[in-house]
N, C-alpha and C positions, 0 to 999 in steps of 0.2 A: 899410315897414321890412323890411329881408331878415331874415333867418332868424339869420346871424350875431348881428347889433345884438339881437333877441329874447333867443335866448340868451344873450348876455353879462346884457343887464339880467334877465333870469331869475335865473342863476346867484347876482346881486348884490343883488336882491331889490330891481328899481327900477322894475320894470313897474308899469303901470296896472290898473285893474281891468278896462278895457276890452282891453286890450295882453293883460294875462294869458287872459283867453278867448278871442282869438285864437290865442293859443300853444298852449296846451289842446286846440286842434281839431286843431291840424297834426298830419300821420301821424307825424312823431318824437317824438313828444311824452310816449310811453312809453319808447321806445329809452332817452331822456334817464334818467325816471326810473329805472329799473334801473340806471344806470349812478351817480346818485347813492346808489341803496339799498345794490349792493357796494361803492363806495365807504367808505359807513359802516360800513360791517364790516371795515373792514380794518383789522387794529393793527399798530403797527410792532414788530420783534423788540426785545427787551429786551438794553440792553446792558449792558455792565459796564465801573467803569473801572478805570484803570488809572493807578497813584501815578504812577510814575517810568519810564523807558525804561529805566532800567537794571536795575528791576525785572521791565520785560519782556522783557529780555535773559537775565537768569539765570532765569526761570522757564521761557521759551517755547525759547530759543536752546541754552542750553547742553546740557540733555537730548537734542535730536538732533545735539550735536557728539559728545556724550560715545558716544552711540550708534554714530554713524560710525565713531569711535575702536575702540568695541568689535569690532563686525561686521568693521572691516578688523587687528585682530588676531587674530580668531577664524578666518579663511577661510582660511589656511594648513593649519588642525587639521581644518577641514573637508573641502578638498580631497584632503587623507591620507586622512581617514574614507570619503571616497567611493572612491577607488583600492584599498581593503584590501575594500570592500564587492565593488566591480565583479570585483577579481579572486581570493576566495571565492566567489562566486558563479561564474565561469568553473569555479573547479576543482573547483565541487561538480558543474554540468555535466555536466562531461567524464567525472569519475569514477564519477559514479551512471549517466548515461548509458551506461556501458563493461560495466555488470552484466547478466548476460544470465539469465533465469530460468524455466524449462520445467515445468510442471506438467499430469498427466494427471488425469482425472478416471475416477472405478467406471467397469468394463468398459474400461477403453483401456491400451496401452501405442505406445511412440513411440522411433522409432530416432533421435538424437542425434550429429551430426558435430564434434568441437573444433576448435579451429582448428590443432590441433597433428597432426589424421586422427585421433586416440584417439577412440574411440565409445562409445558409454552407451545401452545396451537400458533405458528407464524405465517399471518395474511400473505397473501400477492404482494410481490414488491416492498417488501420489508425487512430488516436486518436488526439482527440481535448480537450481543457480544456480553461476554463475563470471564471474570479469570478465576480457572480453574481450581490453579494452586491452591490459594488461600478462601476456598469457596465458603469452608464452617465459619470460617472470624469474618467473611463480609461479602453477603447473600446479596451481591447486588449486578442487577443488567441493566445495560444500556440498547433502547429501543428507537427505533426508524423507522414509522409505520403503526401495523396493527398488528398486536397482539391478546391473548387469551393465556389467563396465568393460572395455575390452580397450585398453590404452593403450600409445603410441607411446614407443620407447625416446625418452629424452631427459632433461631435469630430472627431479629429485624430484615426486612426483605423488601431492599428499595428498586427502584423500578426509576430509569431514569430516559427523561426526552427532552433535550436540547436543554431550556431552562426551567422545567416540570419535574416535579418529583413525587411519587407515587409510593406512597410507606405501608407495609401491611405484617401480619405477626404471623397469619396463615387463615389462608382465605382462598377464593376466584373469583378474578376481576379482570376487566377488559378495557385495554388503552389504545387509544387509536390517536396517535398524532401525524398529518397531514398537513403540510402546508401552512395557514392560518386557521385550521379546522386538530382541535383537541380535544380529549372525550375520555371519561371513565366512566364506569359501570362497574358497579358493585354487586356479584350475585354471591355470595356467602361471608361472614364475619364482617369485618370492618377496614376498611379504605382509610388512608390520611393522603389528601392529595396536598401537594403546596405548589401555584400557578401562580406566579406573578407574585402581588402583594393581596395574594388570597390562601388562607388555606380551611379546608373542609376536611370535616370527616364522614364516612358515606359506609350508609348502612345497607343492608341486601334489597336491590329491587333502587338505591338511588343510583340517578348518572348526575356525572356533570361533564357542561359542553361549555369551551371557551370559544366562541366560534367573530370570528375580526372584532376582537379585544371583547365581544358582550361575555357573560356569565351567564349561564342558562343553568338551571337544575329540575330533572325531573324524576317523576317515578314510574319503574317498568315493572310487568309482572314477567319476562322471561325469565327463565334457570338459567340459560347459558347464550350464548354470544349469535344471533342466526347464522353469520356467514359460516362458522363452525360446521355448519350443515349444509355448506351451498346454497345459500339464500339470506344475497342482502336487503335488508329494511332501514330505512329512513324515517323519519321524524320532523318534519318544518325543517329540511335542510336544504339549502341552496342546489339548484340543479349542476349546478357546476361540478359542485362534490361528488353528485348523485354518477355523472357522466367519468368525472374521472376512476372514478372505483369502478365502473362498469369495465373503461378502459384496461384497468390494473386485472381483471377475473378474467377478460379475454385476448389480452396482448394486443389491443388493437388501439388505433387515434383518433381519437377523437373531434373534428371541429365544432367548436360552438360558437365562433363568431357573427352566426346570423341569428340568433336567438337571444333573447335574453336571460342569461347563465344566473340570472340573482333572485329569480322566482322562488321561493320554497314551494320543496318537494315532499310529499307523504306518501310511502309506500315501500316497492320493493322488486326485484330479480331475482331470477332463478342463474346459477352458473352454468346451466347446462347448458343451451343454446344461443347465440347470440342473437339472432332475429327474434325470438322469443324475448330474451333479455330488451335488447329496443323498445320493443314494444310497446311492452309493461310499463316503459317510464316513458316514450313519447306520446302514446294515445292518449291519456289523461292529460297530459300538458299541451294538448292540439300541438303537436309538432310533428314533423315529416322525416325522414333520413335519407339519404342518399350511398351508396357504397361508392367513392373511387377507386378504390383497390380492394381487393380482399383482406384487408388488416388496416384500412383507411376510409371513415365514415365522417359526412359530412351534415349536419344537423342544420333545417330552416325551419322555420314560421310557416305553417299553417294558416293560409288568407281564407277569409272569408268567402 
C-alpha cells in the first residue's frame, strides 16, 4: 500500500494493527504527528454577529462618511493655516536673519564698518547690534557699553542704551553706558541726547554724565574719545568705575571691598601694562594692591 492510502486510513482511523506499525516505522511518520499536534492548537478567531446590514451600515459606514465630510470641510482652514505658517516663518527668517550683532570680549576692542561707511570704535566688553536689511529707512544701533560713532551725514541716526537715546544727523560722539554710570561726548556736529525725563542737545567739546541718577554736564577740549588710543582718562569719577574699566582693558578682577570704591577719581591708564596701569590710579589714592592670581587683584587702604 503507498504512502498516500496509509495516511488517509491513518488520518481516519482505519488502519490495522499490523498497517499501523508499518506507518510507525516510516521516516514521516513524525513529520505527520507534529503536524497534527499544531493543528490541535489552533482556535479559530472569535466572531461576532451582526443583527441587520443596516445596522452595519449605520455603525461601520457612516462614521467614515461623516469623517470624509469632515476632513474635506476642514482642509480649506487648513491649507490657510499652513500658508500664514509658511509665510511667518519666511518673514521671521529674513528679519531676524537681517540683525547683525558685534560683541568684544576683556582686553579687546574692534573697528566696525555700516553699511552706510558710519564707523563704530567698540570698547572692552561691549556689544552693538543693528539690522542690516533695512539699514537706509532706519539708521539705528543698539549699545552695551562703550562706544565711538563717527556717522555718515544722511537719515536720522539713533543710538540706543537700555532707556537713553542718543539722536545725531552726522557727527562723532561717544557713549559709554555702564552699570549706573552713563556719558556722552560730543566731538563734532550736534548730539540730541534723551535720559530719563531729560533731554539735551550737545555741541562739540560738551559731555554729559548721568552718573547714580545726578546730571553732570561738562566741557572738553579732546577731538576724539582717549581710550581710542589706549589710554583711559577719568574726571571726578567714582573709583569704582575707575577699577572696573581697568578690569574690562585687562581681563582681570578686580576686589575693592577694602577700600572705599566712592572716592572720585581724576586721571588716567595706559592699556599697555597692567602693573603700570595699577599704579597710576592706586598711588594718588594711597592705596596698595595685592595679586591672588595672575588675573585676580585684590585692593586695600594704605595705613598710615
Amino acid at each position: 500500500m503507498d504512502n498516500d492510502n496509509l495516511l488517509h486510513k491513518w488520518l481516519n482511523g482505519e488502519l490495522t494493527e499490523a498497517e499501523l506499525q508499518d506507518f510507525e516505522k516510516s521516516p514521516d511518520f513524525e513529520h505527520y504527528q507534529s503536524i497534527i499536534k499544531y493543528a490541535e492548537n489552533f482556535k479559530a478567531s472569535n466572531f461576532q454577529n451582526v443583527d441587520t446590514y443596516e445596522k452595519f451600515k449605520g455603525e461601520r459606514l457612516t462614521p467614515k462618511t461623516q469623517h470624509r465630510s469632515f476632513m474635506k470641510t476642514l482642509m480649506p482652514a487648513l491649507k490657510i493655516a499652513a500658508a500664514c505658517i509658511i509665510i511667518f516663518g519666511l518673514y521671521f527668517f529674513f528679519t531676524q536673519n537681517s540683525l547683525i550683532t558685534i560683541t568684544t570680549i576683556a582686553g579687546e576692542k574692534t573697528n566696525i564698518t555700516l553699511p552706510d561707511t558710519s564707523t563704530i570704535v567698540l570698547n572692552a566688553s561691549s556689544s552693538v547690534s543693528y539690522h542690516k536689511k533695512d539699514w537706509k529707512e532706519n539708521r539705528l544701533v543698539t549699545l552695551d557699553g562703550e562706544a565711538f560713532f563717527q556717522v555718515a551725514k544722511g537719515a536720522t541716526f539713533d543710538v540706543i542704551t537700555q532707556k537713553d537715546t542718543v539722536t545725531v544727523l552726522g557727527t562723532e560722539f561717544n557713549v559709554k553706558k555702564r552699570s549706573n554710570y552713563f556719558e556722552v561726548t560730543c566731538y563734532e556736529g550736534s548730539v540730541k541726547v534723551s535720559t530719563g525725563n531729560h533731554q539735551k542737545i550737545l555741541a562739540p567739546g560738551d559731555q554729559l554724565i548721568v552718573m547714580n541718577s545726578e546730571l553732570i554736564e561738562r566741557k572738553l577740549s579732546d577731538t576724539k574719545p582717549n581710550w581710542t588710543q589706549n589710554f583711559s582718562t577719568f574726571s571726578a569719577v567714582p573709583l569704582q568705575e575707575v577699577f572696573d574699566e581697568l578690569a574690562r582693558q585687562f581681563d582681570v578682577k578686580i576686589t575693592t571691598t577694602h577700600i572705599d570704591s566712592d572716592q572720585l577719581f581724576t586721571g588716567g591708564f595706559q592699556h599697555e601694562n597692567l602693573e603700570k596701569a595699577l599704579q597710576s590710579v592706586t598711588t594718588p589714592m594711597n592705596i596698595r594692591y595685592e595679586f591672588a592670581t595672575e588675573k585676580s587683584v585684590i585692593l586695600y587702604e594704605k595705613h598710615p
